[in-house]
C-alpha positions as CSV (number, residue, x, y, z in Angstrom):
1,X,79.1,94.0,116.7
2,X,78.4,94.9,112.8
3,X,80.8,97.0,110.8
4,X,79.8,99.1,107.9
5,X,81.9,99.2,105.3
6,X,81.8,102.3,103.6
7,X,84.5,102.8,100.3
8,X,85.1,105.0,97.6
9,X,84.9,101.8,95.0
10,X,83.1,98.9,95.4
11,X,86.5,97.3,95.3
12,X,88.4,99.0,97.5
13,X,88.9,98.0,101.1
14,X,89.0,100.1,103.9
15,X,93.0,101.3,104.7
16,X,94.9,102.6,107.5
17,X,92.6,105.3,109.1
18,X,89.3,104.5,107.4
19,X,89.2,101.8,109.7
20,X,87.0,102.5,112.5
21,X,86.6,99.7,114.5
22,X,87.4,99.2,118.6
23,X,89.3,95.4,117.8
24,X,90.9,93.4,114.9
25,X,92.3,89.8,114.3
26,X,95.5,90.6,112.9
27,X,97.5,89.1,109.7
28,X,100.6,89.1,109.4
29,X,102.9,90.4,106.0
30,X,103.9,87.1,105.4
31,X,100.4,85.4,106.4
32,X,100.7,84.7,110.4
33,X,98.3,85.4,112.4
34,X,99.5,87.6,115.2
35,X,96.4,87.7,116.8
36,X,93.1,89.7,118.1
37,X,94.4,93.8,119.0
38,X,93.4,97.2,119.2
39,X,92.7,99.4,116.2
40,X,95.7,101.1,117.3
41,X,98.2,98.8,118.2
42,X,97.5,97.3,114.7
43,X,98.1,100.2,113.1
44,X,101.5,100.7,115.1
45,X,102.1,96.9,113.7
46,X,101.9,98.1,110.2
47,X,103.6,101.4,110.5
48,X,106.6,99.6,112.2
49,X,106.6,97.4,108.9
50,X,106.2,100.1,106.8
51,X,102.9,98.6,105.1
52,X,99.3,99.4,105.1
53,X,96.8,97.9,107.1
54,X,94.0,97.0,105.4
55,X,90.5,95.3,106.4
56,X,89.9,92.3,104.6
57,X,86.8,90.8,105.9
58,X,84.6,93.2,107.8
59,X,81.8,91.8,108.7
60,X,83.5,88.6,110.3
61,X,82.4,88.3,114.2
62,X,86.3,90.0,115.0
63,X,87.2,91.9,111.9
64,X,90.0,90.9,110.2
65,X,93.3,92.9,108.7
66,X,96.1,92.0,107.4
67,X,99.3,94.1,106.9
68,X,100.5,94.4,103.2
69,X,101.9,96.6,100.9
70,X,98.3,98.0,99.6
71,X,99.3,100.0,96.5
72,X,100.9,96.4,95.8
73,X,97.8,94.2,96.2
74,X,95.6,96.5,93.9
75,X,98.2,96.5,90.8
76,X,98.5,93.1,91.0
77,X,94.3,92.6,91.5
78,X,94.2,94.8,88.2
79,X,96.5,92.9,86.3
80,X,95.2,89.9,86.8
81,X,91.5,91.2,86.0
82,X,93.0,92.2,82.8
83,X,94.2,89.0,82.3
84,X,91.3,87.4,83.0
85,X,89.2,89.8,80.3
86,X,92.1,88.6,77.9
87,X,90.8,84.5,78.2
88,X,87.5,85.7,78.6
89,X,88.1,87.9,74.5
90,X,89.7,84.7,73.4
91,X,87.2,82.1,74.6
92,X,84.2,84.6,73.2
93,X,83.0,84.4,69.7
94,X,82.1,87.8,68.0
95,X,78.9,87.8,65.5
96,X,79.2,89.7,62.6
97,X,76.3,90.2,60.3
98,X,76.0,90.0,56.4
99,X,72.6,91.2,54.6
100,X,72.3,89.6,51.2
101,X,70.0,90.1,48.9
102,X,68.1,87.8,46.4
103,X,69.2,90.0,43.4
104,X,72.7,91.2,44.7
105,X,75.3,91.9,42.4
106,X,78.4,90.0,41.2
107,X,80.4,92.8,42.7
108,X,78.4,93.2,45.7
109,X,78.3,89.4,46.7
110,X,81.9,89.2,46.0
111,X,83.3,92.5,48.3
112,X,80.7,90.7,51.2
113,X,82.1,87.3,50.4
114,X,86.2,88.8,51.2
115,X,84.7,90.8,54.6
116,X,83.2,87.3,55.7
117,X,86.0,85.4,55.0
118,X,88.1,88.1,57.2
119,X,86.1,87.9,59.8
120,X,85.7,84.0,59.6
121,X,89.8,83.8,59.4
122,X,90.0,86.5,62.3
123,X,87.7,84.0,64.4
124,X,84.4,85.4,64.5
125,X,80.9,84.0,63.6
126,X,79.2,85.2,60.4
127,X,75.6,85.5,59.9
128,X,74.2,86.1,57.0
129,X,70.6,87.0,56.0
130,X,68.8,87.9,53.1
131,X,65.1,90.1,53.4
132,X,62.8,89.8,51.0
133,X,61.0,92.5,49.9
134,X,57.6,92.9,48.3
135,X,56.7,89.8,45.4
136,X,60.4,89.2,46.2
137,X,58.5,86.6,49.2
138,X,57.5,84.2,45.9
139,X,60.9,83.2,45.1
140,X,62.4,82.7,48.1
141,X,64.7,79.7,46.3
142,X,66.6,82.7,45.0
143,X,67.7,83.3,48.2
144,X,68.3,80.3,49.1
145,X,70.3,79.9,46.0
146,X,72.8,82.9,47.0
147,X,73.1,81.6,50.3
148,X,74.0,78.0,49.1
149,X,76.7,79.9,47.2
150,X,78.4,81.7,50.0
151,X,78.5,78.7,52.2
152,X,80.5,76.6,49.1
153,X,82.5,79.7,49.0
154,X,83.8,79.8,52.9
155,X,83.5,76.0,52.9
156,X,87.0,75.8,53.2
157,X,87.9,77.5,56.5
158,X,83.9,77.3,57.7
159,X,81.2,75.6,58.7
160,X,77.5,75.9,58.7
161,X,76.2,75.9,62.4
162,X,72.6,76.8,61.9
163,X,70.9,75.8,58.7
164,X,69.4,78.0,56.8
165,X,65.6,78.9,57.7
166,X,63.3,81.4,57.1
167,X,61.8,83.0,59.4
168,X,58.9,85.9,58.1
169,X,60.5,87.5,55.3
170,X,64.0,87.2,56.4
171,X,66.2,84.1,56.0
172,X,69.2,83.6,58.1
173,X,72.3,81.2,58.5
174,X,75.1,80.7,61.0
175,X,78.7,80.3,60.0
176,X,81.0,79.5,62.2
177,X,84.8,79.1,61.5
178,X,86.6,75.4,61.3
179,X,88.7,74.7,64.3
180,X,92.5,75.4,63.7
């Protein structure tokens, strides 16, 4: 016997009278089986306990419900999806890009130099990369030059991950904040 299983979510099971089956294994509120019964006398089960019967697995040979509070199970299942995407933020680096240039500015360099170092305390990864433009291609030391300068400045609370390499006309680096 198959069973369709047909929700308004993805997530959500089938409850109560969306269940359309003949027979069910039954579960218990407190995890007991109570054992293989009709879609009604299940539903008598949970209405006598004053919970929802939900369908947990059906396309088991005998689907199976179990009786719980249902409103219950899907707070807690949210809550602790929201904790997961909480570990997951924590765990995950955020890249933040920088573009130099070979003739930038005191002021310039030094305004990008105080957003890196926020993002850098904050956590996140900085890249930084400098594009050169036109005859700009034959003095490509320049760029590495201003580079070289914002890594010494960070050096303190970062770290160079990738070394700096230049790739066409654009030269990149990786910084990625010291470990606390």
């Amino acid at each position: 016997m198959e069973v369709f299983c047909i929700a308004n979510n993805k997530a959500d099971l089938l409850v109560n009278d969306q269940i359309n089956v003949p027979e069910v294994l039954v579960i218990g509120p407190n995890g007991e089986q109570v054992g293989i019964k009709s879609i009604t006398d299940a539903r008598t089960l949970a209405n006598y306990a004053s919970l929802d019967l939900v369908l947990i697995s059906p396309n088991a040979t005998v689907p199976v419900c179990k009786i719980m509070d249902y409103n219950k199970y899907k707070y807690e299942k949210s809550k602790k999806e929201k904790e997961a995407k909480k570990k997951q933020k924590l765990t995950q680096f955020d890249i933040k890009e920088f573009r130099l240039s070979p003739v930038i500015d005191v002021g310039d360099f030094e305004t990008k130099l105080k957003n890196a170092r926020k993002y850098l305390e904050k956590g996140d990864k900085v890249k930084l990369s400098i594009r050169f433009k036109g005859r700009q291609m034959a003095h490509t030391e320049l760029g590495k030059e201003v580079i070289d300068r914002f890594i010494e400045r960070v050096k303190d609370i970062a770290s160079v991950e990738k070394e700096v390499n230049l790739e066409g006309r654009i030269m990149t680096c990786m910084i990625t904040p010291n470990k606390k």
